[in-house]
N, C-alpha and C positions, 0 to 999 in steps of 0.2 A: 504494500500500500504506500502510494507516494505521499510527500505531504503535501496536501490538495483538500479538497471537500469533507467533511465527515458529519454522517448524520446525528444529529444534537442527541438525539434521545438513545441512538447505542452506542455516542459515545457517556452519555451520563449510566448507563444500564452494563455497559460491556466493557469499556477501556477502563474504568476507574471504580473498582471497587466500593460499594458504600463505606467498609470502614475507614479507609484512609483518606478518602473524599470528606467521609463526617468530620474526620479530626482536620481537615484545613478549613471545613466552612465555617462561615462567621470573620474569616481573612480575609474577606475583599474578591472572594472569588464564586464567581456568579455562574448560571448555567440558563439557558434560555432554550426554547423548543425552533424549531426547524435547526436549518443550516451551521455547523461550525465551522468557522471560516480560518484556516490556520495556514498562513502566509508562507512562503517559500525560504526558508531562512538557510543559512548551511552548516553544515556540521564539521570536525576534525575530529578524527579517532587515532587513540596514542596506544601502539600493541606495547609490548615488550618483551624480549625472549630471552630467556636465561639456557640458550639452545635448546630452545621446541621450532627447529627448523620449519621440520614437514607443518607441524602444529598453525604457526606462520601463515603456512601457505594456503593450507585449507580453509583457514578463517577469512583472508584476502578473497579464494575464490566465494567463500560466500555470501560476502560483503557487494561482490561486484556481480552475482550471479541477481541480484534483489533490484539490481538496475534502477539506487536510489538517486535522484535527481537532487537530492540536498547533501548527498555525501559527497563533499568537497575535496577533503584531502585525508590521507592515510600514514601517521609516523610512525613508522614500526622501529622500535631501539634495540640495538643486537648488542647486550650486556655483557658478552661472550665472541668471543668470533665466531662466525661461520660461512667462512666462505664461500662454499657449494651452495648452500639455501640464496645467499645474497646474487649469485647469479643467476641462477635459475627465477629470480623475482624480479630484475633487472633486464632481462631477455623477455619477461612477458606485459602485454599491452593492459591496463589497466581503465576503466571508469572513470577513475579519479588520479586523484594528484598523491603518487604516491613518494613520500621520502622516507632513506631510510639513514638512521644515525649507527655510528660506531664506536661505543667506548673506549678509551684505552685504559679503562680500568671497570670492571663492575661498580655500579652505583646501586643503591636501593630502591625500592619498591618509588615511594615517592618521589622522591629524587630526579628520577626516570622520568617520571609524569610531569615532573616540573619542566624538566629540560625540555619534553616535547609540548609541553604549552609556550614555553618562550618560542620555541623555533616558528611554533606557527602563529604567534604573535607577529615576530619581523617580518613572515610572510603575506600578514595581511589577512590576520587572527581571523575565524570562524566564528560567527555568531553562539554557537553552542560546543561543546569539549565532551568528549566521550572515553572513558574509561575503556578497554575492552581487556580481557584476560586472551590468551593466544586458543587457551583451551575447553573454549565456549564452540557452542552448536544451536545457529540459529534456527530456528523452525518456520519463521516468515519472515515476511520483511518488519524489521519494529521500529522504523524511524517514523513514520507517520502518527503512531499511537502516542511515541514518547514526546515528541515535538508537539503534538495537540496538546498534553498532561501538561508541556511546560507552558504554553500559551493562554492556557485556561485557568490552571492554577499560579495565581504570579506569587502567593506566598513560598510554593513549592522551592527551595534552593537545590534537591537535586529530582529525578526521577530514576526510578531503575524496575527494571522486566522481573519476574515471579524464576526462581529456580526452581529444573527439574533436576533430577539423573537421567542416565540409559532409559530406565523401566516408566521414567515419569514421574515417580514418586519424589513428593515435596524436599526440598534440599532446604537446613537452617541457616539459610544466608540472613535471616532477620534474627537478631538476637536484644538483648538487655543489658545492659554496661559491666565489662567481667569483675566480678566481685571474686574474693577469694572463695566464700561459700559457692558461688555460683557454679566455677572453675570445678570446684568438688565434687560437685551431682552432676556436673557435665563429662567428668573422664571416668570418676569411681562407680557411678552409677549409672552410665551413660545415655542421660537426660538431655540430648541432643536439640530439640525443640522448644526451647523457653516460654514462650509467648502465649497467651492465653487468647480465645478468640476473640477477635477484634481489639487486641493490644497493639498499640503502637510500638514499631521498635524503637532501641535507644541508636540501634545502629545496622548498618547494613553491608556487607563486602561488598568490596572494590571489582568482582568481577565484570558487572558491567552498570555503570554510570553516566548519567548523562544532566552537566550541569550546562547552564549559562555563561558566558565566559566573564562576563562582571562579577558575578556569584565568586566565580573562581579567584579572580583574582581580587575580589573584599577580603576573603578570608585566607591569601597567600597562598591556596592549594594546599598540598599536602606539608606535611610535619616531615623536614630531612632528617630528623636527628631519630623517627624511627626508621631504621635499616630494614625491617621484612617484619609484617606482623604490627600488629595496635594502629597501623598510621589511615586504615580506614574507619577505626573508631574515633578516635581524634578527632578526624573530618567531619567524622558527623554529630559530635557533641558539638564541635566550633560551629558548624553552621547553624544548630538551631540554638546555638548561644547567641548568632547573632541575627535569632528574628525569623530563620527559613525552617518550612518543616520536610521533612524525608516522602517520598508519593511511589509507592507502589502500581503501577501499571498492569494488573493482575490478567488482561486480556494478552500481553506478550510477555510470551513461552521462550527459555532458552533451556539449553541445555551444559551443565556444569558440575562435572564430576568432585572436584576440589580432592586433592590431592593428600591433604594430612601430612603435610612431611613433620609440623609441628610438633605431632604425636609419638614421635621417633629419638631418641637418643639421636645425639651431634648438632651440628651447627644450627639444624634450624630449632633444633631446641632450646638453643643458649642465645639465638635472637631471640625466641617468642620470650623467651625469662627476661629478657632485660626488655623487651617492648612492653611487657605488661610492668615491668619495674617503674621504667619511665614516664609512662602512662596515668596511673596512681599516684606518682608526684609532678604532675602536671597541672599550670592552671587551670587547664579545660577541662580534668578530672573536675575538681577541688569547685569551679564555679557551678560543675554540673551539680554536685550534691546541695550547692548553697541557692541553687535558682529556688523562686517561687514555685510551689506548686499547689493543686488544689489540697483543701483540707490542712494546709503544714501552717502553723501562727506564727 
């Protein structure tokens, strides 16, 4: 679906869930019957491959097989070398405007996303910024949905697509801010699903994202100083600290295995230890427990 026309009533029925639609109403964000009229705007999508070569290239192809007329430009950052993948992408004809960066050293999660927001900032920034993990599997085209979600709801500071797995089954990309008890019934007792029905999350992975590029760059993007792990919770304490809320797009479907290397003794265990170290003695911890809430005096 391009972004072009959409009809008012499936998109209030179909693209935007009541709950997360309820928790922005009363923001300023209104819904009217016939026509939704969502303007042609363009996008930048920022991959990153920690050598998921092939991985790369499959997402590219199906980025460009969806024949989106807003998707502008494509930064994929190759954190690692790979020289085979980077010409076999460079040999092929692309949709869009595709560049690709090369480290001379691994950078981090955010870090990464930053870099390729400044690049396509000099280039003559996209109206919207798009997060993509290399190892997502789209099931339709979702820019038309996400780009309506962002247009209609102006409270909204990011939107993001419903995860599946392989088999469909719901994936916990929405979670609650990781508390240590929390941490405990999610590994010891593996309580994978926090959120009670129609709970808002406190936060949502960075698989696939899709902000505003003002949005983005209010709140500086991402947090460098987390290295892999915590820096999509961060993001989204910061932004609805400063005003925006998180929009679930429940009518587009991806597909997102998520990998767990976290879960595993070594390196990525001894980032996720120190991001959530970090994390906890952060302002944006420390302001998030001290905000207003209902019922607290």
């Amino acid at each position: 679906m391009p972004c072009g026309v959409l009809d008012g009533g499936a998109f209030a029925d179909k693209f935007l869930d009541r709950g997360p639609w309820a928790q922005l109403a009363g923001c300023g964000c209104d819904m009217w019957a016939g026509q939704v009229k969502v303007s042609l705007v363009s996008i930048t999508v920022s991959i990153v491959s920690h050598g998921h070569g092939a991985a790369v290239r499959s997402v590219l192809e199906q980025l460009a097989a969806r024949h989106e007329p807003c998707l502008r430009r494509v930064i994929v950052t190759f954190n690692v070398g790979d020289a085979r993948h980077q010409a076999g992408l460079l040999g092929a004809t692309w949709p869009f405007e595709l560049i690709m960066l090369n480290n001379p050293a691994p950078l981090g999660f955010g870090a990464n996303h930053n870099q390729a927001f400044a690049v396509d900032g000099r280039q003559g920034g996209s109206e919207l910024f798009a997060v993509l993990n290399p190892d997502v599997r789209l099931r339709d085209n979702p820019w038309g949905r996400l780009v309506a979600a962002l247009e209609h709801a102006p409270a909204a500071g990011l939107v993001y697509p419903r995860q599946v797995d392989a088999q469909g089954r719901q994936q916990d990309h929405e979670r609650l801010v990781p508390t240590p008890g929390r941490l405990l019934r999610r590994y010891l007792l593996r309580r994978t699903h926090e959120l009670a029905f129609g709970q808002q999350p406190d936060w949502v992975n960075a698989a696939f994202l899709v902000l505003r590029r003002s949005t983005y760059e209010q709140i500086g993007g991402f947090d460098e100083r987390f290295h892999m792990y915590g820096e999509d919770v961060d993001l989204c304490l910061r932004l609805q600290l400063a005003g925006w809320g998180l929009l679930r797009v429940p009518a587009v479907v991806i597909e997102h295995a998520g990998q767990r290397a976290s879960r595993r003794l070594g390196r990525h265990m001894g980032w996720h230890v120190r991001s959530l170290w970090r994390l906890w003695r952060s302002d944006a911890w420390r302001s998030w427990h001290l905000r207003p809430t209902p019922g607290r005096k």
